[in-house]
N, C-alpha and C positions, 0 to 999 in steps of 0.2 A: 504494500500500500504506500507509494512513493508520494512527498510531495511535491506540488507544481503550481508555481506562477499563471496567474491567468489574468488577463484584461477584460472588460465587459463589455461587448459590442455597446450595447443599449448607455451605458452612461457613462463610462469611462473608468469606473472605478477600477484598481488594480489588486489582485488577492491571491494568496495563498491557499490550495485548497488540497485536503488529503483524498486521493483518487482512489477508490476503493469498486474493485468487479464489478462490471453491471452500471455504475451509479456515473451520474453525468457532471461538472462540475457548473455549481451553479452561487451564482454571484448574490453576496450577503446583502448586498447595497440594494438590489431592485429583484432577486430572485429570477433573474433571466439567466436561462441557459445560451447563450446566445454570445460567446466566452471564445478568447481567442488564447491559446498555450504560449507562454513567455519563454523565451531562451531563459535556461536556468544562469544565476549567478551566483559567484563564488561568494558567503560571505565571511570576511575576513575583517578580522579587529585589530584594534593594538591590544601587548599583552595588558594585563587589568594593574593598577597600579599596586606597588605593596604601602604595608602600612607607614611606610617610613615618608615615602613620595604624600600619600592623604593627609598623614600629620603637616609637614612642610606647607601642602599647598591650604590648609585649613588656619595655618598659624600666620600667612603670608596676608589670606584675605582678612583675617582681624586687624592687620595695622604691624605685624611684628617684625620686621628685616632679621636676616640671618647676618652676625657679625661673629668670624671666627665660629665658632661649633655653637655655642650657643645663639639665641635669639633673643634681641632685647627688641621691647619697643621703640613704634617711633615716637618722636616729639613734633 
């Protein structure tokens, strides 16, 4: 039961749908089957940040500059 990209003739809407025997792929947005198959695409991320990188960028948007290893506020 693969999944597969599909466009909606009827309204454009673009979806994801699990294709399962027998059953036709049919658009959540207006319920038309009337559905055009999307070239699959790869999807790929950056890796997820560790907790070291979340602290920094969380301590950064409070106001805090890194000087030397620690972090002081700004003035």
């Amino acid at each position: 039961m693969p999944l597969f990209d599909f466009t909606c003739r009827g309204c454009g809407h673009e979806f994801e749908f699990l294709v399962r025997t027998g059953h036709d792929a049919v658009c959540p947005q207006c319920a038309s089957t009337d559905v055009d198959k999307l070239l699959s695409r790869f999807k790929v991320g950056a890796p997820a940040p560790t907790a070291a990188q979340k602290e920094k960028a969380a301590l950064e948007r409070a106001g805090w500059v890194q000087v030397g290893k620690p972090f002081k506020h700004r003035h």
